[in-house]
Each structure stands twice: as C-alpha cells, then as structure tokens.
Backbone as CSV, one residue per row, in Angstrom:
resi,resn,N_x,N_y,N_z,CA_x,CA_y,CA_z,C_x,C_y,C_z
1,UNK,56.217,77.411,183.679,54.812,77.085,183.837,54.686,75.983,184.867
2,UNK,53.693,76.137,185.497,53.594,75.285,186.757,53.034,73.850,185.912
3,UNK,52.881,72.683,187.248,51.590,71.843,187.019,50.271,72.183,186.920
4,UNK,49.616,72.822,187.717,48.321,73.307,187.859,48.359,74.228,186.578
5,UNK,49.148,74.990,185.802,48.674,75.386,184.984,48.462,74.638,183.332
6,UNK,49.464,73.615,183.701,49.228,72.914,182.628,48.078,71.966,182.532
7,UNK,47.153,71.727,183.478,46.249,70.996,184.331,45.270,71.403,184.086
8,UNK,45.364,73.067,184.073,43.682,73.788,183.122,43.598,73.756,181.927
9,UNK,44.688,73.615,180.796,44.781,73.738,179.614,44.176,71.603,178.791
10,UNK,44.402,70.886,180.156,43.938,69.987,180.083,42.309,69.670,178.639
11,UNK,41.616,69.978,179.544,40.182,70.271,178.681,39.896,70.917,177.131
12,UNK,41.186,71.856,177.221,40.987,72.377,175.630,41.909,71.515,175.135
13,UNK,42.922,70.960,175.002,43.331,69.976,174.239,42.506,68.388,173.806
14,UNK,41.560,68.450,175.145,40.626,67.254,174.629,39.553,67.364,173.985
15,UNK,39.337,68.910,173.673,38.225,69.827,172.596,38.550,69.482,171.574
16,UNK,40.058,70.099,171.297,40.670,70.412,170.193,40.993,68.840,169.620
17,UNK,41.275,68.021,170.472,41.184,66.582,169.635,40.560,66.236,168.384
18,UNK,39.437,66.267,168.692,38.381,66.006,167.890,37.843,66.720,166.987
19,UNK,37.884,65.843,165.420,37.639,66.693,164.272,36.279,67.329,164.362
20,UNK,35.584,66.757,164.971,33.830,67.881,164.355,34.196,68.818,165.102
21,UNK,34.860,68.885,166.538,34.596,69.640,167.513,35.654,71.131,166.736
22,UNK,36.576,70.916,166.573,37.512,71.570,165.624,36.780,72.197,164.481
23,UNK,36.010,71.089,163.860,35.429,71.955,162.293,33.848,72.622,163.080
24,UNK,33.369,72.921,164.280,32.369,73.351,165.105,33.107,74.865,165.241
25,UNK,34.093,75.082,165.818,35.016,76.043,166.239,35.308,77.272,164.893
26,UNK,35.491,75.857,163.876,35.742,76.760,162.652,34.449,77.417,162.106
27,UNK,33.554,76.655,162.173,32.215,77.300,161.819,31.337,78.635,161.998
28,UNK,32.178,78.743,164.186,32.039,79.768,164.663,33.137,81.116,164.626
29,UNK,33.737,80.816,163.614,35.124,81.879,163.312,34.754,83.054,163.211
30,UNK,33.405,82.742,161.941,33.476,83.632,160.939,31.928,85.100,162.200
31,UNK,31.684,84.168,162.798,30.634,85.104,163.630,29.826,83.974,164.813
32,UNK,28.890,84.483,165.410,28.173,83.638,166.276,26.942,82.778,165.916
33,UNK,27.123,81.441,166.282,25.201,80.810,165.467,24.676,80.694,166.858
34,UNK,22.903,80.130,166.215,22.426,79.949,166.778,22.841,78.337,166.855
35,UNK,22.635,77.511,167.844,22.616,76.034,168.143,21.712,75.199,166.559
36,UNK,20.834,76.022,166.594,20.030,74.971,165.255,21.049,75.435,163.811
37,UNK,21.445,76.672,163.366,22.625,76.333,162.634,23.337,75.398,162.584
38,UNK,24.219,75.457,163.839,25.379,74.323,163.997,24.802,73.128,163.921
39,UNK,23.443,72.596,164.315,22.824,71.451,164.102,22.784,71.186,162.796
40,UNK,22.037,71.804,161.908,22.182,71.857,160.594,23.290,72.091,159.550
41,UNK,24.562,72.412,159.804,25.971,72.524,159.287,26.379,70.838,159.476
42,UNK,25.809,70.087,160.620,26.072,68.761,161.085,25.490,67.840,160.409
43,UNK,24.353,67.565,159.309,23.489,66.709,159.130,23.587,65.148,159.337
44,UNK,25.326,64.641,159.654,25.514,63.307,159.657,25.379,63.244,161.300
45,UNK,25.098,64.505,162.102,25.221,64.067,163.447,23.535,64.040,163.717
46,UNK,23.106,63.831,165.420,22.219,64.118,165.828,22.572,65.123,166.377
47,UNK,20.831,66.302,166.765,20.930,67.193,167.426,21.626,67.155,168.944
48,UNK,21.107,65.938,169.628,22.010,65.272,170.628,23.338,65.236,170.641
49,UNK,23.888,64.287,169.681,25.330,64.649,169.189,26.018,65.823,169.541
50,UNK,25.462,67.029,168.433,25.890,68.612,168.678,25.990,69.038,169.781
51,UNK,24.866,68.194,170.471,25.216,69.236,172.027,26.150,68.283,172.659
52,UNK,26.025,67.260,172.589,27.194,66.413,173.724,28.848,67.369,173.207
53,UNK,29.179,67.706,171.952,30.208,68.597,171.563,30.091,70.074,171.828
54,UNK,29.040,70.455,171.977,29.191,72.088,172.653,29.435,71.814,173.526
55,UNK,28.863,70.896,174.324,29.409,70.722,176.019,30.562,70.728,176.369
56,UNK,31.403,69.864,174.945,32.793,69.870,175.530,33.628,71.346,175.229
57,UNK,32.856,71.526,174.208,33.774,73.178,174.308,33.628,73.892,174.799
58,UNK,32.187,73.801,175.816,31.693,74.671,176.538,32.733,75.063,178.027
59,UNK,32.995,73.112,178.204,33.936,73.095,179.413,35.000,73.461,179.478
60,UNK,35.406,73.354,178.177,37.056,73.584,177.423,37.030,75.301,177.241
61,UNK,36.052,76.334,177.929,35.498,77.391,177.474,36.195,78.415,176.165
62,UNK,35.736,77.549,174.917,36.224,77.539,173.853,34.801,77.950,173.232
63,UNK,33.894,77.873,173.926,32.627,78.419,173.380,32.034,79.184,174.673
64,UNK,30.598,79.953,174.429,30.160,80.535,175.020,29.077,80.926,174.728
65,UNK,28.088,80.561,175.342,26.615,80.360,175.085,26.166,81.305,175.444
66,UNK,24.953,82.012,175.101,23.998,82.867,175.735,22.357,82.719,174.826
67,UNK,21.185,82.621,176.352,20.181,82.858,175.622,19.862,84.500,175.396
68,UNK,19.167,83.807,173.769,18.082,85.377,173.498,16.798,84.982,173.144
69,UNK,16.309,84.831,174.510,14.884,84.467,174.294,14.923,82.787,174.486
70,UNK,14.388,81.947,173.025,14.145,80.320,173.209,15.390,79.812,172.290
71,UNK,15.900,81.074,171.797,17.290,80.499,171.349,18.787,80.675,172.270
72,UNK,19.625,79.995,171.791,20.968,79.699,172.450,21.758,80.062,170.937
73,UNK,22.626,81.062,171.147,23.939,82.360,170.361,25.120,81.314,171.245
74,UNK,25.358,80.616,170.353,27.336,80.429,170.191,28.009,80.811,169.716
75,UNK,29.373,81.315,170.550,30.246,82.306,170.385,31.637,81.511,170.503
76,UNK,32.342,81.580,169.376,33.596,81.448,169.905,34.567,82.071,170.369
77,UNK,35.031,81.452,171.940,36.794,82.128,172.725,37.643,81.703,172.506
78,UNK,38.289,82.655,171.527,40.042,82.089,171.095,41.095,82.422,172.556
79,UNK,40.532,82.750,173.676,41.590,82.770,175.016,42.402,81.605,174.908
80,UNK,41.479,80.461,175.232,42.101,79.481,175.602,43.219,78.870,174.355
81,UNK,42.471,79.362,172.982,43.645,78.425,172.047,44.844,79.404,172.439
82,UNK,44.763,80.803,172.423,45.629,81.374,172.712,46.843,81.092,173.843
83,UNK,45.918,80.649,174.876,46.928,80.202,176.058,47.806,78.977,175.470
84,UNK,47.291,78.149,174.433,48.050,76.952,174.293,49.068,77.732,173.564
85,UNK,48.605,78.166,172.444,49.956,79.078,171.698,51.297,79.654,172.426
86,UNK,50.639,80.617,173.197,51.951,80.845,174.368,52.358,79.723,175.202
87,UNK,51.901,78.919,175.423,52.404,77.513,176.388,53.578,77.241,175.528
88,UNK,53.311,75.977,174.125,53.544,75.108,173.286,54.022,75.931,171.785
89,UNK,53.462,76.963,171.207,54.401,77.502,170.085,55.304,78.529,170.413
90,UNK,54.745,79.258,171.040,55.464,80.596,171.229,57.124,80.639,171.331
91,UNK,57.417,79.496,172.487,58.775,79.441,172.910,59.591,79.156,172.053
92,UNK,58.973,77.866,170.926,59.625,77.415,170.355,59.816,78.009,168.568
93,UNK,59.035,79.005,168.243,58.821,80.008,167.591,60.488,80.907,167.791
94,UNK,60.208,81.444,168.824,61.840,82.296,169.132,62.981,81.492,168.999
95,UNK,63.009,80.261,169.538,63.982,78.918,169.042,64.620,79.139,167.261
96,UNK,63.486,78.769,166.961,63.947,78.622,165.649,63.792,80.052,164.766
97,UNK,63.379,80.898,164.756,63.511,82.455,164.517,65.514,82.852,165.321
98,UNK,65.266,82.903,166.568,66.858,83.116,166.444,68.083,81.855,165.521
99,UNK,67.601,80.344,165.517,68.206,79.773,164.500,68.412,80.169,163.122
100,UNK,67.516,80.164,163.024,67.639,80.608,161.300,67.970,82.303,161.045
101,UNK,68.269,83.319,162.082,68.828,84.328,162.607,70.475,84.036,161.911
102,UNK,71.089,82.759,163.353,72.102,82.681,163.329,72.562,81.912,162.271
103,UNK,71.896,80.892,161.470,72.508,80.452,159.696,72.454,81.519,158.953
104,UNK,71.546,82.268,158.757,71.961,83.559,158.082,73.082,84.274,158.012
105,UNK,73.288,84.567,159.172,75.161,85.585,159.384,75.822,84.481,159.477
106,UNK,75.693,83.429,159.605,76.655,82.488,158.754,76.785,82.535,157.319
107,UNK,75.945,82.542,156.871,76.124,82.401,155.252,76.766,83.586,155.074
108,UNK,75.795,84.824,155.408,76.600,86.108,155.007,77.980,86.557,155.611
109,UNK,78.311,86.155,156.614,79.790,85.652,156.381,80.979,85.135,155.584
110,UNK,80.463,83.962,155.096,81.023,83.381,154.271,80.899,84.011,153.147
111,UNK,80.214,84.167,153.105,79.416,84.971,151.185,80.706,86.440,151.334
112,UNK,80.712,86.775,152.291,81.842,88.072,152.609,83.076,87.818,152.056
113,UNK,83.103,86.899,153.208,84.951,86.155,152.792,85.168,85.469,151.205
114,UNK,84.048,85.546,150.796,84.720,84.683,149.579,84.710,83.134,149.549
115,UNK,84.459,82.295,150.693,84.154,80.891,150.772,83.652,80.584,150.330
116,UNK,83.679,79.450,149.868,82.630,78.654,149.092,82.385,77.162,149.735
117,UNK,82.615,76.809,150.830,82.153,75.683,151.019,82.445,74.474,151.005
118,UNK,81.050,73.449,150.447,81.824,71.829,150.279,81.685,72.235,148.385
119,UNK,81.531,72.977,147.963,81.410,72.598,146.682,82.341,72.508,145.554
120,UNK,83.504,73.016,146.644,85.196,72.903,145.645,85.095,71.463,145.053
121,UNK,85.746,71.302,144.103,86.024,69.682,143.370,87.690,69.466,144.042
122,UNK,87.721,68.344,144.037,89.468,67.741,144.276,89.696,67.875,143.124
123,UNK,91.343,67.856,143.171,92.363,67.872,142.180,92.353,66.000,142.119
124,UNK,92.262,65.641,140.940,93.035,64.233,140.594,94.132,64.258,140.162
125,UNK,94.654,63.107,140.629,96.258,62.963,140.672,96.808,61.911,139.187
C-alpha cells in the first residue's frame, strides 16, 4: 500500500474516532433516516451538533445524503470501513489463521507420537 493511499483512509479513521459519530453509523445499520431521526436518537446533542458529525462522515464518505423533497435520507457506506479492514485486519487475520494452522499439526503430531510434553514428573532420588 502506498502513502497516498493510506492518506485517503485518513478521514475515516477520524470519523470512526469518535463515539457519537460511531453510535450515528450504528444507528444507520439497520436502514436509512431521515436527519430529524438522527437528531432525535441524539437528545443530549444539538441539532447543530448532529450536523457538524454528519459532516464528518459525510467527508469520511461513510454516509451519504440525499434530498427527497425538504427532507435529507442518510445512508450508510460500509466501502470505506471496508477498505480499512483490508488495509489493517485482513493481513493480519491470515497471520494468525496460518499460526494457529501451524500449533495445531503440532499438537497433532505429538498427540500421534505419543508425547506428552512438559507434564512428565521427575524421578526423586
């Protein structure tokens, strides 16, 4: 992965920072709201508030607005979390999937041969 690509992913990690903006995202899982929903799911924020945080997910394009009519439909885009996934888990996913691969046919190895390990006792003398 280049610089420049790690450079766009910039913005959704500074989305994803932040808990409302995160529990905003989650809100929009389940389907699309209108803006006065999400205002109202918020009651400790201002309507102001809400939008200064769509904005950022807007930029982070982790959301996606459209009017219908005098309302505004938010939508959530899992692209971008996706891109982080393949960046930052993915690789390291196969890491430890072939690890715990290779302790396995270790054990079952041993378990073959008959070994047993550290769990023999010494003889006292």
């Amino acid at each position: 992965m280049t610089a420049g690509r790690a450079d766009e992913l910039d913005p959704v990690w500074k989305a994803l920072s932040d808990l409302t903006r995160r529990a905003i995202l989650d809100f929009l899982r389940d389907r699309p709201r209108l803006t006065t929903e999400i205002v109202e799911r918020f009651p400790h924020l201002t309507r102001f508030g809400v939008m200064k945080h769509l904005d950022v997910l807007r930029r982070a394009h982790l959301v996606s607005t459209r009017e219908a009519g005098r309302q505004r439909v938010n939508s959530l885009n899992v692209v971008p979390i996706r891109q982080i996934y393949e960046r930052w888990v993915g690789p390291f996913q196969e890491l430890w999937s072939g690890e715990l691969l290779r302790i396995r046919d270790i054990a079952e190895k041993e378990s073959r041969g008959g070994r047993r390990g550290t769990s023999r006792r010494r003889k006292r003398h």
